[in-house]
Structures are given as C-alpha cells and as structure tokens.
MARKOLLO-68664 format. One record per residue (C-alpha): residue number from 1; residue in three letters; chain; x, y, z. Coordinates in steps of 0.05 Angstrom, whole numbers, plus 5000, padded with zeros to 4 digits. Layout:
@resi->NUM; resn->ala; chain->A; x->X; y->Y; z->Z;
...
# end
This chain:
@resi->1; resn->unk; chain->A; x->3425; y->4370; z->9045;
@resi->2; resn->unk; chain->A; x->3469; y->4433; z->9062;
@resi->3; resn->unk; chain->A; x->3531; y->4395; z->9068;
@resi->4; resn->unk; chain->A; x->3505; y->4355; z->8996;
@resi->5; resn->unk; chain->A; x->3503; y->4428; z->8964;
@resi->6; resn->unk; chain->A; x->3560; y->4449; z->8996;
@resi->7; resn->unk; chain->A; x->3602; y->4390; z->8958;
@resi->8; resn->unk; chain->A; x->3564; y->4400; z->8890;
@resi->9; resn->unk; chain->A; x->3584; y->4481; z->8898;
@resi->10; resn->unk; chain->A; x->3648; y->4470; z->8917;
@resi->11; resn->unk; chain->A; x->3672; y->4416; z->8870;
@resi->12; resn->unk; chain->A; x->3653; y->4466; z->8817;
@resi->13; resn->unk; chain->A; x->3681; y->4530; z->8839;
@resi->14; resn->unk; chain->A; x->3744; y->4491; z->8849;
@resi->15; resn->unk; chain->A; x->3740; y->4472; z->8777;
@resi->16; resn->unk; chain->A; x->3719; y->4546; z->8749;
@resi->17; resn->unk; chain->A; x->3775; y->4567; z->8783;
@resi->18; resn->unk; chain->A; x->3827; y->4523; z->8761;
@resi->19; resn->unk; chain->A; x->3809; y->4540; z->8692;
@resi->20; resn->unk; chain->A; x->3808; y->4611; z->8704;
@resi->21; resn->unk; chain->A; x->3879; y->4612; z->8721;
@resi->22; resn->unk; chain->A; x->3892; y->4569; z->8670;
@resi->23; resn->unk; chain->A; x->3869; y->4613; z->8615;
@resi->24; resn->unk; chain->A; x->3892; y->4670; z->8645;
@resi->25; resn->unk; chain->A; x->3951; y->4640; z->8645;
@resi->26; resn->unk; chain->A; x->3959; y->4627; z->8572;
@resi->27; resn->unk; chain->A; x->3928; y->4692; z->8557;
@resi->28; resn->unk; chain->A; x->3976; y->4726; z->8587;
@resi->29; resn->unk; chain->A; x->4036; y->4696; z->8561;
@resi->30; resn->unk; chain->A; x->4011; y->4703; z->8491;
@resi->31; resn->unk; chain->A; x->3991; y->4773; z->8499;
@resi->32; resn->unk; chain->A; x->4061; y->4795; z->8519;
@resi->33; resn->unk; chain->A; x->4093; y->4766; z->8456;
@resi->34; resn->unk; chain->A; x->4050; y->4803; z->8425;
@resi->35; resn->unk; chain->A; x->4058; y->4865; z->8458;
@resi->36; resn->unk; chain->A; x->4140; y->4850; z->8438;
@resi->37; resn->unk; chain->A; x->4123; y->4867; z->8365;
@resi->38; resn->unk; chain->A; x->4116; y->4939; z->8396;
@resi->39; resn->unk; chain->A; x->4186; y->4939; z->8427;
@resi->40; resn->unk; chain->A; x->4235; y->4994; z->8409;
@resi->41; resn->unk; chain->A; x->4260; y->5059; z->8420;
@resi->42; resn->unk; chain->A; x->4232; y->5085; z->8501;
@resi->43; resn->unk; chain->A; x->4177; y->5024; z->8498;
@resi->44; resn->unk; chain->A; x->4229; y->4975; z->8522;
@resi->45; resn->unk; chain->A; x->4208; y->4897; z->8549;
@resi->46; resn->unk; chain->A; x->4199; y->4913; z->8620;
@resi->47; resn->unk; chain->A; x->4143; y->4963; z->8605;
@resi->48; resn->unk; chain->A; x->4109; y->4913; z->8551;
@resi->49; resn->unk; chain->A; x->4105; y->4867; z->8616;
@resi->50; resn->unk; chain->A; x->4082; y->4922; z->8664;
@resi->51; resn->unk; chain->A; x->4027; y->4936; z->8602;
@resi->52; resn->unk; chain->A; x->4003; y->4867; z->8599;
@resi->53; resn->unk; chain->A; x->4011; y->4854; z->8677;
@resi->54; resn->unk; chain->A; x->3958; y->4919; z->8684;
@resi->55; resn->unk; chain->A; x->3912; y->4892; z->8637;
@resi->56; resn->unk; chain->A; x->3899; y->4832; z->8679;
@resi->57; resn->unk; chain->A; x->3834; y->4854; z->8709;
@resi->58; resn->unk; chain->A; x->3806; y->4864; z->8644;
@resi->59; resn->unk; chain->A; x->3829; y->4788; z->8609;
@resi->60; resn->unk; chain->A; x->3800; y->4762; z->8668;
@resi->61; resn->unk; chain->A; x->3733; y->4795; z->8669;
@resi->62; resn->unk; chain->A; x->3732; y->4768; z->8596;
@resi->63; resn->unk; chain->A; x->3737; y->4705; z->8599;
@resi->64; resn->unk; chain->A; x->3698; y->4691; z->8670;
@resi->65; resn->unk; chain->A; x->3638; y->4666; z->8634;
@resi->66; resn->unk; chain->A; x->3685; y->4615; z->8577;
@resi->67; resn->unk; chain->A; x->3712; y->4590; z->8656;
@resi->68; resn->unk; chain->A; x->3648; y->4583; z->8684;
@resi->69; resn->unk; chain->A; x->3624; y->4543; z->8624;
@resi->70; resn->unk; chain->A; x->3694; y->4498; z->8629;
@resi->71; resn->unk; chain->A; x->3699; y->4496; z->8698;
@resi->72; resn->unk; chain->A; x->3630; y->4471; z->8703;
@resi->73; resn->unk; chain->A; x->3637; y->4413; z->8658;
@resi->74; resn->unk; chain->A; x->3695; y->4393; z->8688;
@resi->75; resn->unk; chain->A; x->3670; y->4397; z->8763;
@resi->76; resn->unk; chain->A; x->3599; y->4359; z->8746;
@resi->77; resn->unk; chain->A; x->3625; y->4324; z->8700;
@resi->78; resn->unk; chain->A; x->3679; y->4288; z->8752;
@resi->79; resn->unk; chain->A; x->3622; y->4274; z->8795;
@resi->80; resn->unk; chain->A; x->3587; y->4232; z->8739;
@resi->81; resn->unk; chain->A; x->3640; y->4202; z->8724;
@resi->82; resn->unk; chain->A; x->3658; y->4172; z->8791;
@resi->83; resn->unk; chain->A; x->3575; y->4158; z->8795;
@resi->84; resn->unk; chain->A; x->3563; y->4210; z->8847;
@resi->85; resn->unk; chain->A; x->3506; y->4243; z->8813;
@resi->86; resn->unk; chain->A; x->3476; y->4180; z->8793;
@resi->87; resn->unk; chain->A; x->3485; y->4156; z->8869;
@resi->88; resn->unk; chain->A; x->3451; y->4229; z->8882;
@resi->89; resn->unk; chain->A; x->3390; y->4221; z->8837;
@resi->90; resn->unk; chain->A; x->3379; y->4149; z->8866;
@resi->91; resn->unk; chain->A; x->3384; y->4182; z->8933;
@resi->92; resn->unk; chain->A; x->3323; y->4230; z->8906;
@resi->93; resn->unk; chain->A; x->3358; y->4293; z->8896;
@resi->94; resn->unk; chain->A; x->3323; y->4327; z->8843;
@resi->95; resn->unk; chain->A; x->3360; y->4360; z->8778;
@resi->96; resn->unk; chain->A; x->3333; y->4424; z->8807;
@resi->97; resn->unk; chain->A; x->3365; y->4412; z->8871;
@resi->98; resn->unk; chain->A; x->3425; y->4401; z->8837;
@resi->99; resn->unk; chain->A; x->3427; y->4459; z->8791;
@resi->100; resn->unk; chain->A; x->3408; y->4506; z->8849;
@resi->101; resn->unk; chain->A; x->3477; y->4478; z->8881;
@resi->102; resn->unk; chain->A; x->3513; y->4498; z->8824;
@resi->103; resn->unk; chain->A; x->3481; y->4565; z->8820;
@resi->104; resn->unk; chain->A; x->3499; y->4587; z->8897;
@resi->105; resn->unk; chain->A; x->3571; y->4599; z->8883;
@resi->106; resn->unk; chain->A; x->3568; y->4617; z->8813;
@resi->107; resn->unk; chain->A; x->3524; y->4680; z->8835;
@resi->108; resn->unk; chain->A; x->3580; y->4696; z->8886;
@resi->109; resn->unk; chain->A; x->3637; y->4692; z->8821;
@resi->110; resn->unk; chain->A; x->3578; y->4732; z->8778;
@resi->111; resn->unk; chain->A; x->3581; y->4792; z->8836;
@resi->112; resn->unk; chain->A; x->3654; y->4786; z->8834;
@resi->113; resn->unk; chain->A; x->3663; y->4795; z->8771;
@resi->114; resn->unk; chain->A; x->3610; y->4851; z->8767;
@resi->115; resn->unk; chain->A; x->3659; y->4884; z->8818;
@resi->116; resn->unk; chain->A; x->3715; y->4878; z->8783;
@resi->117; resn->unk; chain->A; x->3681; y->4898; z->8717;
@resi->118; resn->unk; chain->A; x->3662; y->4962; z->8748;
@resi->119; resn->unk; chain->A; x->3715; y->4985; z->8793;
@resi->120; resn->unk; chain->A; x->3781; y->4943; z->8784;
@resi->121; resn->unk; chain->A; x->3790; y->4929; z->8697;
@resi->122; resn->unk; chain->A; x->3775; y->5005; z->8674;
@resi->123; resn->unk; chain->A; x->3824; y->5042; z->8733;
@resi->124; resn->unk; chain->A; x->3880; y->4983; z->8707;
@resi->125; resn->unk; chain->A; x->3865; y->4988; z->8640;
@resi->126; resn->unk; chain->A; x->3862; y->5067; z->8636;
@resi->127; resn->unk; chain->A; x->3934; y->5062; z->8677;
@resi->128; resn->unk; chain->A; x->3958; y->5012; z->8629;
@resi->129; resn->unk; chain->A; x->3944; y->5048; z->8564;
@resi->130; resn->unk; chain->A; x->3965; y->5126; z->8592;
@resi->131; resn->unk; chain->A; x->4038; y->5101; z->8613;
@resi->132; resn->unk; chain->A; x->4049; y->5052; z->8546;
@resi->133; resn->unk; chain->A; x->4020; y->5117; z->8509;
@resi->134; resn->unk; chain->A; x->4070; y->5170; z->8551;
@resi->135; resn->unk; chain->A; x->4131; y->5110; z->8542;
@resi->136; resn->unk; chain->A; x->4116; y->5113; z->8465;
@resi->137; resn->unk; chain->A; x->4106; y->5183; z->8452;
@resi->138; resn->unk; chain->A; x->4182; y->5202; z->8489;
@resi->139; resn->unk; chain->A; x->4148; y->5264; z->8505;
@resi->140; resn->unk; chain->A; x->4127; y->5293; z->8437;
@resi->141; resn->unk; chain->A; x->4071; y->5339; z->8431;
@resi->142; resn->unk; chain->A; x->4033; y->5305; z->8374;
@resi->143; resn->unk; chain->A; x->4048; y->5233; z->8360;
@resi->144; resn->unk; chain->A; x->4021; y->5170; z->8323;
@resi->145; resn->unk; chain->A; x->3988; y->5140; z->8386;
@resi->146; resn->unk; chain->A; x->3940; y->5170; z->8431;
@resi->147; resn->unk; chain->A; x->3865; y->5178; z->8418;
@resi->148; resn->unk; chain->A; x->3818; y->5240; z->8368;
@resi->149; resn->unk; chain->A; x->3760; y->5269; z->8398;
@resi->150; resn->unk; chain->A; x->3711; y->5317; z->8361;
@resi->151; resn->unk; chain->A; x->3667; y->5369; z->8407;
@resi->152; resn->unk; chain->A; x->3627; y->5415; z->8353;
@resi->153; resn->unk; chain->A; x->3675; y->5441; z->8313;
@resi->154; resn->unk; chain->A; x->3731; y->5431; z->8347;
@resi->155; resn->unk; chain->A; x->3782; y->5363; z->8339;
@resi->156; resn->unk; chain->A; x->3831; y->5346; z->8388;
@resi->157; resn->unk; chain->A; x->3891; y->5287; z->8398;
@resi->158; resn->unk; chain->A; x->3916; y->5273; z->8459;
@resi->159; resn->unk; chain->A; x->3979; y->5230; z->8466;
@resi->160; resn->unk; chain->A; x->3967; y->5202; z->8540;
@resi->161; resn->unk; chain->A; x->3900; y->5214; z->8593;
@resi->162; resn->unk; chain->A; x->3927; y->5192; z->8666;
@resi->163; resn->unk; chain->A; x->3871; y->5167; z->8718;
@resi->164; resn->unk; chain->A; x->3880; y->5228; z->8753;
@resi->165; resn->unk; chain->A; x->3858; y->5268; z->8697;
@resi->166; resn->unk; chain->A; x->3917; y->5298; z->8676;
@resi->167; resn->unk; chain->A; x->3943; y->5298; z->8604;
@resi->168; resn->unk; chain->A; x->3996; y->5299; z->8559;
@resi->169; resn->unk; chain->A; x->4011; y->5328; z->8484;
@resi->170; resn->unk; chain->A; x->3947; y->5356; z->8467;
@resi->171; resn->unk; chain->A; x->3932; y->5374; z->8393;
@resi->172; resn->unk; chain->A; x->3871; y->5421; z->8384;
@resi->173; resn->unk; chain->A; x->3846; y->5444; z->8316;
@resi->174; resn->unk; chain->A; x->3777; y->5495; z->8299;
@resi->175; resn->unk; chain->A; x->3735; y->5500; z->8238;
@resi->176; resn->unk; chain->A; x->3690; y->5551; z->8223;
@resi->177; resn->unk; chain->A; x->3624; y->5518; z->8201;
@resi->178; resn->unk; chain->A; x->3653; y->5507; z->8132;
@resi->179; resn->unk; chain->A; x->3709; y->5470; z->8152;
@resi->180; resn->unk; chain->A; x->3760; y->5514; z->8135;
@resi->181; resn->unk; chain->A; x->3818; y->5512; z->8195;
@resi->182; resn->unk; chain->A; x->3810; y->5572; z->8235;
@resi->183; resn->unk; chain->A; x->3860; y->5551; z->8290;
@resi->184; resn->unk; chain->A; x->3916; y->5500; z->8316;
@resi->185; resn->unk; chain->A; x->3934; y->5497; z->8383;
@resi->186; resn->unk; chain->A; x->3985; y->5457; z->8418;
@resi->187; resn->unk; chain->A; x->3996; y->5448; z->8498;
@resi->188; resn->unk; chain->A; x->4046; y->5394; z->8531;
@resi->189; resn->unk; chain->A; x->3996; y->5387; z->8590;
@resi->190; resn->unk; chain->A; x->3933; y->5398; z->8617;
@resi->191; resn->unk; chain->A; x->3892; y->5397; z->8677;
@resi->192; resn->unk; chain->A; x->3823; y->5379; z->8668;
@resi->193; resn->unk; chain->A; x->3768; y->5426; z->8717;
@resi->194; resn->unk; chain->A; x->3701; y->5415; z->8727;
@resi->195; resn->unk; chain->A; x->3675; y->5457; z->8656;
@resi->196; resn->unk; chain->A; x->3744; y->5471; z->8635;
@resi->197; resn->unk; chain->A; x->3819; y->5449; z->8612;
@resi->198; resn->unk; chain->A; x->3868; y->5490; z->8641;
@resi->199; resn->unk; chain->A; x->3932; y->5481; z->8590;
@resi->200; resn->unk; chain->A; x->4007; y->5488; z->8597;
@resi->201; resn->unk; chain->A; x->4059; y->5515; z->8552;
@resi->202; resn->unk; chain->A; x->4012; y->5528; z->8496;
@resi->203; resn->unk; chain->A; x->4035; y->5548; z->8424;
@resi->204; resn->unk; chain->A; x->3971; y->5578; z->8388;
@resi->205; resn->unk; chain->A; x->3973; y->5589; z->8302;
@resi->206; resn->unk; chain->A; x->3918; y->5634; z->8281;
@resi->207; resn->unk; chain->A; x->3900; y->5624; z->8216;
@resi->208; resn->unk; chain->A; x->3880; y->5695; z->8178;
@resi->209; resn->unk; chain->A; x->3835; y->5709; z->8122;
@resi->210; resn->unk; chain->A; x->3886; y->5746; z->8090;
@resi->211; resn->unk; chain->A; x->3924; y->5678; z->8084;
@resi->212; resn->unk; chain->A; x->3981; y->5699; z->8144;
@resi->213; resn->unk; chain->A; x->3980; y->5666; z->8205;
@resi->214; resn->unk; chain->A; x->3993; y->5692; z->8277;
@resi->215; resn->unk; chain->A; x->4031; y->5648; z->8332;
@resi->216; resn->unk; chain->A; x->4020; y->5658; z->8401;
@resi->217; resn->unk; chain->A; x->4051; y->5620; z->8465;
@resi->218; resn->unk; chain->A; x->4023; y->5629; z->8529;
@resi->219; resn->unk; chain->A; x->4041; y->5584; z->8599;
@resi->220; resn->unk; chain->A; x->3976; y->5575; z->8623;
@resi->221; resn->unk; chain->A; x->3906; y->5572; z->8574;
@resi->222; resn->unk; chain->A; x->3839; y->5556; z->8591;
@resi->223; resn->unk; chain->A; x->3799; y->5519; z->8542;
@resi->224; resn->unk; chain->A; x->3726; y->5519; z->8545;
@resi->225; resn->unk; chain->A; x->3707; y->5444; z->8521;
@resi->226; resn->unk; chain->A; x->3655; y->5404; z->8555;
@resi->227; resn->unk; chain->A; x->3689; y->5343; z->8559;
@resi->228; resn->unk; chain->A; x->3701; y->5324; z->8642;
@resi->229; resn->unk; chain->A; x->3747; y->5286; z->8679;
@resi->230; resn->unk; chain->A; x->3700; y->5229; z->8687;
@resi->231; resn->unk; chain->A; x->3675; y->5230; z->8605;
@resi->232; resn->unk; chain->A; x->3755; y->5240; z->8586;
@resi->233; resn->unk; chain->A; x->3768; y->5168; z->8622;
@resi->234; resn->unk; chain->A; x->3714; y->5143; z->8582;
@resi->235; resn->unk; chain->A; x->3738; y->5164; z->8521;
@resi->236; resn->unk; chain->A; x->3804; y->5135; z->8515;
@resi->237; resn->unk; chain->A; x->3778; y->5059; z->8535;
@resi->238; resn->unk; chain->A; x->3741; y->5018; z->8486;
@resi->239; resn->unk; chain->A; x->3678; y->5018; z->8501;
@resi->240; resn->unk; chain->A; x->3676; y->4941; z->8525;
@resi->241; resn->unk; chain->A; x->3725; y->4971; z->8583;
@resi->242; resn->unk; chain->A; x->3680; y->5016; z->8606;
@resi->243; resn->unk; chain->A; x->3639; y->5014; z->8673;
@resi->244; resn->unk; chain->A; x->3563; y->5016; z->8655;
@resi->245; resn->unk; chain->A; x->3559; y->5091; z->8697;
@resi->246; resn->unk; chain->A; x->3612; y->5116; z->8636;
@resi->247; resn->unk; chain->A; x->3580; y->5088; z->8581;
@resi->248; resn->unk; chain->A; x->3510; y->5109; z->8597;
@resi->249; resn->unk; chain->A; x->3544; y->5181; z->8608;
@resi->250; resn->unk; chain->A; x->3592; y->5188; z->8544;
@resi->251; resn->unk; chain->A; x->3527; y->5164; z->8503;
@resi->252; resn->unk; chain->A; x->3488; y->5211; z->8531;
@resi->253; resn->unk; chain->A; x->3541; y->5265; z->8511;
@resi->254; resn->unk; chain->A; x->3557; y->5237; z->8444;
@resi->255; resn->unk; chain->A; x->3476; y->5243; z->8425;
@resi->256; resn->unk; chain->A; x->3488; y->5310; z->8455;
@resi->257; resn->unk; chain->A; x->3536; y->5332; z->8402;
@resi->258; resn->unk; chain->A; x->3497; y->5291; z->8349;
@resi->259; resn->unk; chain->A; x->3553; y->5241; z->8343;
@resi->260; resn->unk; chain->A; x->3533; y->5171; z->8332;
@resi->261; resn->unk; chain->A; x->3531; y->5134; z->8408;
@resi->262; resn->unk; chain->A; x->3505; y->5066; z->8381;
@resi->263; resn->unk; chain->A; x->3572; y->5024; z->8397;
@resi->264; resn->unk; chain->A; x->3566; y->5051; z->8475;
@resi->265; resn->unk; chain->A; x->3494; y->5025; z->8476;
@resi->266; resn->unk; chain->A; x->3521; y->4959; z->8448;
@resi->267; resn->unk; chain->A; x->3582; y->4953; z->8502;
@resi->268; resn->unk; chain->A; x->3514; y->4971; z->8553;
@resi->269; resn->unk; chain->A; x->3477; y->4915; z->8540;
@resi->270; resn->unk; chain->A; x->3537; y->4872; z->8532;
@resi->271; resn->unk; chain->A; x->3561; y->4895; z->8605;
@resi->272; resn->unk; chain->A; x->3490; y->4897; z->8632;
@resi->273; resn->unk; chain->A; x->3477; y->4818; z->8611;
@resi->274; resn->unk; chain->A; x->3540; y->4791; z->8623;
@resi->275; resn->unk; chain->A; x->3517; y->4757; z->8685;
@resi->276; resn->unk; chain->A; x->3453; y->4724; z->8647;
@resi->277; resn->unk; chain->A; x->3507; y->4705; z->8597;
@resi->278; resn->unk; chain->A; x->3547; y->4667; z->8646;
@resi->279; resn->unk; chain->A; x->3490; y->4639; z->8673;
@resi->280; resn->unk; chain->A; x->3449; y->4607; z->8611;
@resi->281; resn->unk; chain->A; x->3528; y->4584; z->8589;
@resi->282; resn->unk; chain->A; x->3532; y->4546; z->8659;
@resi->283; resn->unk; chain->A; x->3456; y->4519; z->8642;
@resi->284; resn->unk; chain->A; x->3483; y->4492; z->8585;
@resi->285; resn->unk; chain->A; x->3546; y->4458; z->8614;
@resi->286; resn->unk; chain->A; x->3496; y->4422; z->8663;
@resi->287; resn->unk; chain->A; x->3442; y->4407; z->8602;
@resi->288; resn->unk; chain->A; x->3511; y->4372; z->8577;
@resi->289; resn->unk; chain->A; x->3533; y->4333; z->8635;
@resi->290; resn->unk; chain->A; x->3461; y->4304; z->8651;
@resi->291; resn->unk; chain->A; x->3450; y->4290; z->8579;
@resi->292; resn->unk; chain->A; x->3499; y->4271; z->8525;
@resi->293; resn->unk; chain->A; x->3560; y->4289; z->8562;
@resi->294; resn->unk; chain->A; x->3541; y->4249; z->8617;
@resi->295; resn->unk; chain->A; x->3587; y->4186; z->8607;
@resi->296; resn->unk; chain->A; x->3648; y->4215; z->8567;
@resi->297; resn->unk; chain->A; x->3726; y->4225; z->8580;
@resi->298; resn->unk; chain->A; x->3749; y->4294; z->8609;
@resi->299; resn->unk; chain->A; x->3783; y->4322; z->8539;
@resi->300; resn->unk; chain->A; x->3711; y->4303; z->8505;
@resi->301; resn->unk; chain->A; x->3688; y->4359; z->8555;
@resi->302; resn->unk; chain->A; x->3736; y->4401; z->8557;
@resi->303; resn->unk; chain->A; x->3730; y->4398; z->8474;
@resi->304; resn->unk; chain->A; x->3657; y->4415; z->8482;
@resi->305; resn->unk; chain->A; x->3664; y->4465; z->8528;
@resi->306; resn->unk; chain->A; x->3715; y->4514; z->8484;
@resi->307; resn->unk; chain->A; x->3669; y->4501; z->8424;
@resi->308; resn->unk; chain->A; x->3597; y->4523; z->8451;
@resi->309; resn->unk; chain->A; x->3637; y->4587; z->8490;
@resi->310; resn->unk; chain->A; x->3669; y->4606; z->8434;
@resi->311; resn->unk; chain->A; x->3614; y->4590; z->8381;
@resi->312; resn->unk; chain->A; x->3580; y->4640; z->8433;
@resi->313; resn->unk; chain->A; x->3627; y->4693; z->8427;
@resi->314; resn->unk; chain->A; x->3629; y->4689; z->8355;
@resi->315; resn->unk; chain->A; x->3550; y->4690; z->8357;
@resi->316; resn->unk; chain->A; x->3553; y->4755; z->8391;
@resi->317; resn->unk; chain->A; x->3613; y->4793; z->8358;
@resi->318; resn->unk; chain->A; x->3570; y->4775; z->8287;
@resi->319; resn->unk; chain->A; x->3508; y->4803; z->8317;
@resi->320; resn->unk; chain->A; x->3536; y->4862; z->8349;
@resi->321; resn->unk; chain->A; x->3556; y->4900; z->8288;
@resi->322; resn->unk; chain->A; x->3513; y->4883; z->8254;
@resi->323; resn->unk; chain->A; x->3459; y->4916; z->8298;
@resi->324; resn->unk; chain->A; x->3500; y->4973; z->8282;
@resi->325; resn->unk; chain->A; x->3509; y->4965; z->8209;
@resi->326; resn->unk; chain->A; x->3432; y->4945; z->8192;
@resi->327; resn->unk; chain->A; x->3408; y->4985; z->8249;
@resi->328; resn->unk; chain->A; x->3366; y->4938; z->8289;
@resi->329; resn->unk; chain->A; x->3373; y->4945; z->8364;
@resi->330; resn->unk; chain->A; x->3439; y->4922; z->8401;
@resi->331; resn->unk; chain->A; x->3393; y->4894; z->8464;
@resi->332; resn->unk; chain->A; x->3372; y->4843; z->8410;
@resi->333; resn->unk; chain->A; x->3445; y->4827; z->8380;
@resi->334; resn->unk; chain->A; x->3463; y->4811; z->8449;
@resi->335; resn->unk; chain->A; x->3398; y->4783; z->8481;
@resi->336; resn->unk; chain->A; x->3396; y->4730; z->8430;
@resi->337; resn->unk; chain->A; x->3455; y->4691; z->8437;
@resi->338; resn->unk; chain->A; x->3444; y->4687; z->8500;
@resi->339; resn->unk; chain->A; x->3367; y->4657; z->8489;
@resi->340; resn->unk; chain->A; x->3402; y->4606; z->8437;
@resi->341; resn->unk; chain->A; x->3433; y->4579; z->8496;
@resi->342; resn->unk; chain->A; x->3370; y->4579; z->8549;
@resi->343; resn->unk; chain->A; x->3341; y->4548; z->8496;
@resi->344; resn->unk; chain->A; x->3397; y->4488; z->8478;
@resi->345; resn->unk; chain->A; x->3395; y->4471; z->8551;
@resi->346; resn->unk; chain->A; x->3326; y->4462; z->8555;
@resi->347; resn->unk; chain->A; x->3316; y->4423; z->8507;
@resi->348; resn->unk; chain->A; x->3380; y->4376; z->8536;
@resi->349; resn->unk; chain->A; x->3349; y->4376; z->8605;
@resi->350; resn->unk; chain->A; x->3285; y->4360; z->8583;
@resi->351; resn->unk; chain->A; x->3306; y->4294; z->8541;
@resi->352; resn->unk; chain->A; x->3356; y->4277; z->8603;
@resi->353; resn->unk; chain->A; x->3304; y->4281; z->8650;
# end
C-alpha cells in the first residue's frame, strides 16, 4: 500500500510541478514586456529583467495553489484515463485512501510554499522594488516613484528603502494640528536606528509666522519617528507581499496612529489560509476526476481547471474589498470562497461515490 501511495503522490507532484513551471514560465515572459513599457532614461532593459527575475519568488508563491489545482487534474486524471484508478477501486482501495495519497505530498508543497511566503518572496521583492526605485529616480531627492508615509503629523516620501534598512531621497513635511506646513525637510540618505533615523546631507525650510522662511543644511540629523527597520520593510511592499510577522506588526502600528489597518488584516487572513485554500482547490480537482471529469480528454481538464482557479480568485478579489468597503470582516471575504469550494467537492464526491 506504501508503494500504491507512493505512485498516486508522485504521479501528481510530477504534474503540479510541471505546471508550475509552466505558468511561471509564461508569467514571466509576459511580465517583462510589461515591465518594457517602463524603459527609458537610467531604467534600461537589463534592469527590467533583473526586476522581473527578483520577483520570481513572489509569482510563484501566487500561483502555487492555481498549480496544485492543474497539476492535480492532470496527474489523477492520467491515471483514470489509462483505468488505473478504476483497477485501484476494484482492487478495494477506498476514495479516502486515495485522497490521503494525494494529500502527503501536497502538504510537503503547502510547507514549501509557506517558506517561501515568509522568508524568500518579501527579501526578493523588497530588493526588486528598492533598486528599480534607485535606477528610476537617477539619484534625485524627491521623485515620482517611491512610497508616502504619514506618522501624526508628519508626511514623508521616500524614493528607495534597501533590505538593509538604508534609504534614499527622503521628503519630510510637518503640520501643526491645523494643517498649515510648519516644515520641509530634505535628506539624500538615511540610516534607520532602533527609535530613530539618522539623516545625511539634510536641507531643512522653516516656515515662519511672519510669512519668511529659514533654510538650514546640516550633514548629519536625527529624526525622531517611530517607524523601525523591520515596520519600514513593511511599508513599501503591498500588503499581499508581506510575511504574516510584518503585517500583524504594521497593523498594530497603523491602529496605533489611528490610521485605518483593515487592508493588512485582509492580506492576514489571505496569507494565514492560503494553505486551506490550496487544499479545498485540490479537493475539488479530485471531486472532478472521480465524478464528471472522470472519462474526459486532457484539454477538457486542463479547461476546467483554469476556470474553477480563476473563478476562485475572482471570488476572493470581489469579496475582499468589499469587506473593506461595507465593513464586514475580511476573515469572512476570504473564508468563504474557500467553503464554496469544500462544499462543491462534497457534493461531487458524494454523487461519485
């Protein structure tokens, strides 16, 4: 029976894999035509390849679960069609058996791409967008690209974050608590410290009551803003980048401030159940092959396969802001989806079986 599950697991990694690559593949390609549009001046086509090349990690942590669902139709789906299964369940090995073969090595994929989810997609992705940011900019203190932040009354744009914490053309302006500009600062570069920035070659332009203005430049500054090292790498990544340690911080410090942290708690949940995602979409790939998919030609699944995932994913980026918009909880936008498709292949598995 091991070497029976071994075959069943194996025959469908094989297949998830082979249309992980695949997709990755085409992802890839079309991705850096589109990051051509961006081409000119310092941004030349070597670093739109490096850019899409360091975004890898995150493309592939996308689409594992549209793979799984695939690459698991494909892989059960060739052994009904040469009769194996059929020569399986005559042999008595139960659906359950069968499914629980499927399962072993999907779990394995699941903790990889937890891993890479975590660790691997937001250091690339981080890289990726600080060096197309520093390319762009050519150096300029305040530019088009780059990210705003707002801490209290303070708002600040910052052309590039590296990994390592260091950054590049940062623009800082104060308000008093009427909104009237008290202050705009300029540094090309900072070091961020544990409850501090330390900034280079700053130009400061006090703003007087009288209606003159003072300018002061100084080498080194230190700027007291609460922002970290660790929240500033969470800030500049969408929040669907992020591991689920920097979301659950940056939300915390966002309802801190007062600022409204409902997206992060959306990309939480969405992080958190990706795994249960993956899992009720490969439940429904099997629901498929025992039941109506069971005798059909390989494009058929294939075809079926790309609709459900990304009827899915269209399921879930409806729901999602729209927890945000009407205000109902994001654990719901995202849990339900995912119970649509528990759900399906019950239903399928129960009128195959």
């Amino acid at each position: 029976m091991r070497r029976l599950d071994r075959y069943i697991g194996n025959s469908v990694l094989l297949s998830i894999l082979i249309v992980a690559l695949i997709i990755l593949g085409l992802d890839l390609l079309f991705a850096f035509i589109n990051e051509l549009d961006d081409v000119e001046g310092n941004y030349g086509a070597l670093d739109a390849l490096s850019y899409t090349l360091l975004t890898l990690p995150r493309r592939l942590y996308d689409m594992l679960p549209l793979a799984a669902l695939v690459g698991c139709l494909i892989g059960l789906g060739s052994l009904a069609s040469n009769s194996e299964l059929t020569i399986m369940r005559a042999a008595g090995v139960s659906v359950t058996r069968i499914v629980g073969a499927v399962m072993k090595p999907l779990l394995v994929l699941m903790l990889a791409g937890v891993l890479l989810g975590e660790y691997v997609a937001p250091y690339s992705e981080n890289l990726a967008e600080s060096r197309r940011s520093m390319v762009q900019g050519g150096g300029e203190v305040f530019g088009s690209k780059g990210l705003w932040h707002r801490e209290g009354n303070d708002f600040l744009h910052i052309n590039a974050v590296q990994p390592n914490g260091v950054l590049h053309g940062i623009t800082r302006y104060r308000f008093d608590d009427n909104r009237r500009l008290l202050e705009a600062s300029f540094a090309q570069r900072a070091m961020v410290q544990e409850d501090h920035w330390l900034m280079e070659d700053v130009e400061t332009t006090a703003f007087l009551e009288n209606g003159h203005s003072q300018i002061e430049q100084l080498h080194q500054q230190r700027w007291e803003i609460l922002l970290s090292s660790e929240l500033l790498k969470v800030v500049v990544l969408d929040p669907d980048v992020l591991p689920l340690k920097g979301i659950w911080q940056y939300q915390q410090y966002l309802a801190e401030q007062g600022l409204n942290n409902s997206p992060y708690w959306l990309a939480f949940w969405k992080k958190m159940l990706q795994p249960l995602a993956t899992m009720a979409l490969v439940f429904v790939a099997i629901s498929f092959v025992f039941g109506p998919l069971r005798s059909v030609t390989l494009g058929q699944r294939v075809f079926t396969g790309v609709l459900v995932g990304f009827s899915f994913r269209i399921l879930q980026d409806l729901l999602g802001p729209s927890s945000l918009v009407f205000g109902f909880s994001p654990l719901i936008a995202v849990l339900l989806p995912i119970a649509l498709l528990f759900v399906m292949g019950a239903v399928l598995m129960r009128r195959a079986g």
